[in-house]
TORKOL-4160 file (C-alpha; in steps of 0.2 Angstrom, whole numbers, padded with zeros to 4 digits, m for minus):
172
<pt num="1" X="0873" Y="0766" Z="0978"/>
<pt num="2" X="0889" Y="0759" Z="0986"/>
<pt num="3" X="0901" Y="0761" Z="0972"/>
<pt num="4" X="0915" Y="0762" Z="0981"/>
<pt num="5" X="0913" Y="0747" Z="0990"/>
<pt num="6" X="0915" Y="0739" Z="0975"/>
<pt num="7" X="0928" Y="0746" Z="0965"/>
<pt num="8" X="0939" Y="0743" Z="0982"/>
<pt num="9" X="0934" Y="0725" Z="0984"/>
<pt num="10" X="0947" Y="0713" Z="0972"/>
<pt num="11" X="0949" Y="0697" Z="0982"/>
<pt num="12" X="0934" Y="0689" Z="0973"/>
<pt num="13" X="0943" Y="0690" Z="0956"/>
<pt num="14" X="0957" Y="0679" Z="0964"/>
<pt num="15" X="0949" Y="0665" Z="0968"/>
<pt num="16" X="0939" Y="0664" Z="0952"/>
<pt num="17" X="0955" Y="0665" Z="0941"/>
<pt num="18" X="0963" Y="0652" Z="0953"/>
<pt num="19" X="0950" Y="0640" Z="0948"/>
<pt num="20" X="0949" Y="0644" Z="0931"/>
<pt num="21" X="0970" Y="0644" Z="0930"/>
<pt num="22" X="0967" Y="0625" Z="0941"/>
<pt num="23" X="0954" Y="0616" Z="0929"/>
<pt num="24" X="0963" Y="0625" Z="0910"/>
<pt num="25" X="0980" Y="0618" Z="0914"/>
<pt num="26" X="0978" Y="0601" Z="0917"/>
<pt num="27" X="0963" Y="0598" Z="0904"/>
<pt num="28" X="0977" Y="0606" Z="0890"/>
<pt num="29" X="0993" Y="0596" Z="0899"/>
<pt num="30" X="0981" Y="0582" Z="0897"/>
<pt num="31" X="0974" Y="0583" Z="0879"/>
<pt num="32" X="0991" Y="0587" Z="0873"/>
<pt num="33" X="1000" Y="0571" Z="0881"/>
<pt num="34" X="0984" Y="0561" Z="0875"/>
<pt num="35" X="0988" Y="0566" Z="0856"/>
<pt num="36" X="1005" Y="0562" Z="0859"/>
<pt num="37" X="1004" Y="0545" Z="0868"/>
<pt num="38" X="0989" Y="0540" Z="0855"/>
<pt num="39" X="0997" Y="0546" Z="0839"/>
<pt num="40" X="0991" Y="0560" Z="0830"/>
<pt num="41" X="0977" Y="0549" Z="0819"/>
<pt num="42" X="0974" Y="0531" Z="0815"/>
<pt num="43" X="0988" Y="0528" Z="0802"/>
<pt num="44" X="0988" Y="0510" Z="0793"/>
<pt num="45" X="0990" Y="0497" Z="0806"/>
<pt num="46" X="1007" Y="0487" Z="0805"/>
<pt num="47" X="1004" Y="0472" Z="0796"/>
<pt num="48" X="1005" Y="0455" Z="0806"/>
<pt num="49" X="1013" Y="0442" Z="0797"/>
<pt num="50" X="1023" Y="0425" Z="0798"/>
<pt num="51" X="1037" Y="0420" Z="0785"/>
<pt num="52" X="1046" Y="0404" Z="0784"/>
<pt num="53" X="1065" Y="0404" Z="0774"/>
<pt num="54" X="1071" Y="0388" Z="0767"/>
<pt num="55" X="1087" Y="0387" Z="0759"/>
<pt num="56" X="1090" Y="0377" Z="0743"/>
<pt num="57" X="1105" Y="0370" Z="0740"/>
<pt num="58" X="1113" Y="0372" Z="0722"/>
<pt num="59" X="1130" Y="0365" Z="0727"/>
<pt num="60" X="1141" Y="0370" Z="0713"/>
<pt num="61" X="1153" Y="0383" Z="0711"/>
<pt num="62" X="1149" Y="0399" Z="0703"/>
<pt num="63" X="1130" Y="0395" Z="0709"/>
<pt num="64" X="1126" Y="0400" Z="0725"/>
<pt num="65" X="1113" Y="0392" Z="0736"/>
<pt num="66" X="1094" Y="0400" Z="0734"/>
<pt num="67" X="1083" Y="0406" Z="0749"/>
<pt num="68" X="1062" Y="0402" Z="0746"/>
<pt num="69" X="1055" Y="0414" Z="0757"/>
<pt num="70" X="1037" Y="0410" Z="0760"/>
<pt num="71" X="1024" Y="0420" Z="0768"/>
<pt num="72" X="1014" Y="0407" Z="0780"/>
<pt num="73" X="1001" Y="0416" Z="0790"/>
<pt num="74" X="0996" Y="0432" Z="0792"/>
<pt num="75" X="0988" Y="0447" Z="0785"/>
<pt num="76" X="0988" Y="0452" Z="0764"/>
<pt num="77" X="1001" Y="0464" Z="0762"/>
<pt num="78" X="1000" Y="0474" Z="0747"/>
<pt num="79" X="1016" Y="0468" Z="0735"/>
<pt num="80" X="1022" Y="0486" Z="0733"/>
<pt num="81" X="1024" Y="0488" Z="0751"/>
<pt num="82" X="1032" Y="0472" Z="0757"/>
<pt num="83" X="1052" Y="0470" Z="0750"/>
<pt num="84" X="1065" Y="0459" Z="0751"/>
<pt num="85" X="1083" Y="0467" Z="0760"/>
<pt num="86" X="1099" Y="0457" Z="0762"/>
<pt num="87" X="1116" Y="0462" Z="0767"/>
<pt num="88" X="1122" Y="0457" Z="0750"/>
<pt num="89" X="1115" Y="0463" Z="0733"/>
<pt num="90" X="1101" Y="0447" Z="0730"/>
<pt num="91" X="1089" Y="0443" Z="0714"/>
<pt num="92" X="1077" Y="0434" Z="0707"/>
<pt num="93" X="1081" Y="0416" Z="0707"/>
<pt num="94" X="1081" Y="0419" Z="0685"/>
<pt num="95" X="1092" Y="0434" Z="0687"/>
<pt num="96" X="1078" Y="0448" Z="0685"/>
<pt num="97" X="1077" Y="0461" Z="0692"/>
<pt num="98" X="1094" Y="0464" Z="0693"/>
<pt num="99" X="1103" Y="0461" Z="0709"/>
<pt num="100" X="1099" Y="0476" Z="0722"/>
<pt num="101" X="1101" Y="0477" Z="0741"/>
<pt num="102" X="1082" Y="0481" Z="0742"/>
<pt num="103" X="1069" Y="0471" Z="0730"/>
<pt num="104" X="1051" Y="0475" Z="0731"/>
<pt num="105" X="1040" Y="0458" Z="0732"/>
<pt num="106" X="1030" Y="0464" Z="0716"/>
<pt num="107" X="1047" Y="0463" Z="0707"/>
<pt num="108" X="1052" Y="0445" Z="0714"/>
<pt num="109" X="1033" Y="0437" Z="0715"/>
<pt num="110" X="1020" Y="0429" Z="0705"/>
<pt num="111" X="1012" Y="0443" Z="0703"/>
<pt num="112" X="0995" Y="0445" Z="0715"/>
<pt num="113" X="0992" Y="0461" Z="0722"/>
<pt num="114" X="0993" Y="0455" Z="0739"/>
<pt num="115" X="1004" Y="0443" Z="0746"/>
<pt num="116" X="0995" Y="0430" Z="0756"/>
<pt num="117" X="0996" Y="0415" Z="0765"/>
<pt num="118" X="1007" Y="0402" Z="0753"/>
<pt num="119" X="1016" Y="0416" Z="0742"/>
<pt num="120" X="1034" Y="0414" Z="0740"/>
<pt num="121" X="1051" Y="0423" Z="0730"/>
<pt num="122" X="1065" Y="0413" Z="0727"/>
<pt num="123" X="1078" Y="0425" Z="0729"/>
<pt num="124" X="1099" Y="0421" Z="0728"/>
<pt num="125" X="1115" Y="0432" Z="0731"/>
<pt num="126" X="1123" Y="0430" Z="0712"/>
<pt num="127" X="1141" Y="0425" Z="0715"/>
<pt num="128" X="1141" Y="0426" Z="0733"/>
<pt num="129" X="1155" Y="0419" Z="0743"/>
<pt num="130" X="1154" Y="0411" Z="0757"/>
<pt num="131" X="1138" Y="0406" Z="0749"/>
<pt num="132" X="1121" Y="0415" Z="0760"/>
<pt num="133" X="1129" Y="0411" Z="0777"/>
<pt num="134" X="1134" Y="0428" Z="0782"/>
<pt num="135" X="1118" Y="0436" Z="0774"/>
<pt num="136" X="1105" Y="0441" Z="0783"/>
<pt num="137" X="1088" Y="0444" Z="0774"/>
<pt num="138" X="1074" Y="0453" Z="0779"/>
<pt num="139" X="1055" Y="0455" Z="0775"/>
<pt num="140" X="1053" Y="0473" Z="0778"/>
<pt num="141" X="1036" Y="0485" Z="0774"/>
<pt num="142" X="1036" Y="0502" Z="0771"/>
<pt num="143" X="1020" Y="0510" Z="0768"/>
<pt num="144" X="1026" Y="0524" Z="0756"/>
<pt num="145" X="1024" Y="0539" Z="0769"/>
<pt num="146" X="1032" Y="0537" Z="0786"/>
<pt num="147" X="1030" Y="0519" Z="0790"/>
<pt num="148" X="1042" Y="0507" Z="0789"/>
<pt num="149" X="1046" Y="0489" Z="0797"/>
<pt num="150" X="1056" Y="0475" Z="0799"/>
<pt num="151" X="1044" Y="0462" Z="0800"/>
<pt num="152" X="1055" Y="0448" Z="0800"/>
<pt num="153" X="1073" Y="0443" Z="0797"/>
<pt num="154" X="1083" Y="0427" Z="0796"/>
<pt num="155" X="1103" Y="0426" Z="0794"/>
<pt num="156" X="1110" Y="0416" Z="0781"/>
<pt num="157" X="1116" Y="0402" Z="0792"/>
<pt num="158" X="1101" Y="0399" Z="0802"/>
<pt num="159" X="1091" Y="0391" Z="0788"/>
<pt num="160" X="1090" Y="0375" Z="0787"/>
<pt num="161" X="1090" Y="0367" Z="0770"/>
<pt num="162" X="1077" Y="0351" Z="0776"/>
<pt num="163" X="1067" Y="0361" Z="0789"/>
<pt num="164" X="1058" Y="0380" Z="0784"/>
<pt num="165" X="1062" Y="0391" Z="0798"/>
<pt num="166" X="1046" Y="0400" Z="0805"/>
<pt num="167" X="1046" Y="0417" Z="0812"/>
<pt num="168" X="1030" Y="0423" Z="0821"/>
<pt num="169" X="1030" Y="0443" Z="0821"/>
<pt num="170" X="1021" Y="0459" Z="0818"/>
<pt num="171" X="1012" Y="0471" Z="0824"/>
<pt num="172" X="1016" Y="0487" Z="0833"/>
C-alpha cells in the first residue's frame, strides 16, 4: 500500500476548499442582502388613499374657521389607525374630544370601523389666530407597532373654502 504517497500529497484539499469557500460566500452575502432589501416579512401594506380638505368659513371673531376633511378614494383604513395632526391643538367641530395635537379618526368620526370612501371629521383649531392659515393638517396612519405614515397633508392656506382640495397619495 502507498501510504505515504498519500499523506504527502495536500494540493487536492486546496482546490476543493477554494470552491466550497467561492460558491458559500456569495450565496450567504446574497441571502443576507435579499432579507434586507425585501424586508424581513410581509408586514401590513401602507394603505393608499385620497383625502380632499375643504375649509368652512365661520367668519366671526372668537370662532375660527372649520376644515371637513373627507376621505375620497382609496382603501378602508381601520379608524384606530388613521389620525388627524395639526400644527396647532384642533378638535371636533362640537369641542369633543378635547383639543390635542394628535386626534385619532375613531374620536372625530361617525363612528364605522373603517373609514371608507365619503367619511369625513370636521375638525377646527379652538381660538386660533390667524385663523387655520398657518396650520397644516395631516392624515397620518400608524399601525400600532412600527409603522407609521404621513398619508397626506394640506397647509391651512391652501384650502379653498368653494373648491375641496384633492390629494392623491399612498403607498410605500
Amino acid at each position: 500500500m502507498h501510504t505515504r504517497g498519500l499523506v504527502t500529497d495536500r494540493r487536492a484539499v486546496s482546490p476543493v476548499i477554494g470552491v466550497i469557500l467561492l460558491v458559500a460566500i456569495p450565496v450567504i452575502l446574497g441571502t443576507v442582502v435579499g432579507t434586507f432589501v425585501l424586508g424581513f416579512g410581509a408586514g401590513d401594506p401602507t394603505p393608499e388613499a385620497s383625502f380632499e380638505y375643504e375649509r368652512i368659513k365661520e367668519g366671526s371673531v372668537g370662532n375660527p374657521d372649520e376644515v371637513l376633511i373627507r376621505h375620497v378614494a382609496g382603501d378602508a383604513i381601520p379608524n384606530d389607525e388613521l389620525y388627524v395632526t395639526a400644527d396647532v391643538p384642533v378638535q371636533e367641530a362640537s369641542g369633543s374630544p378635547g383639543p390635542a395635537k394628535r386626534l385619532p379618526w375613531r374620536d372625530l368620526g361617525d363612528g364605522g370601523e373603517d373609514v371608507k370612501a365619503q367619511d369625513s371629521v370636521d375638525v377646527d383649531p379652538p381660538n386660533s389666530d390667524p385663523e387655520i392659515e398657518d396650520t397644516t393638517f395631516r392624515i397620518g396612519w400608524d399601525d400600532g407597532e412600527r409603522n407609521r405614515v404621513v398619508i397626506s397633508s394640506r397647509k391651512g392656506s391652501e384650502i379653498d373654502d368653494s373648491l375641496p382640495s384633492i390629494e392623491r397619495v399612498g403607498g410605500p
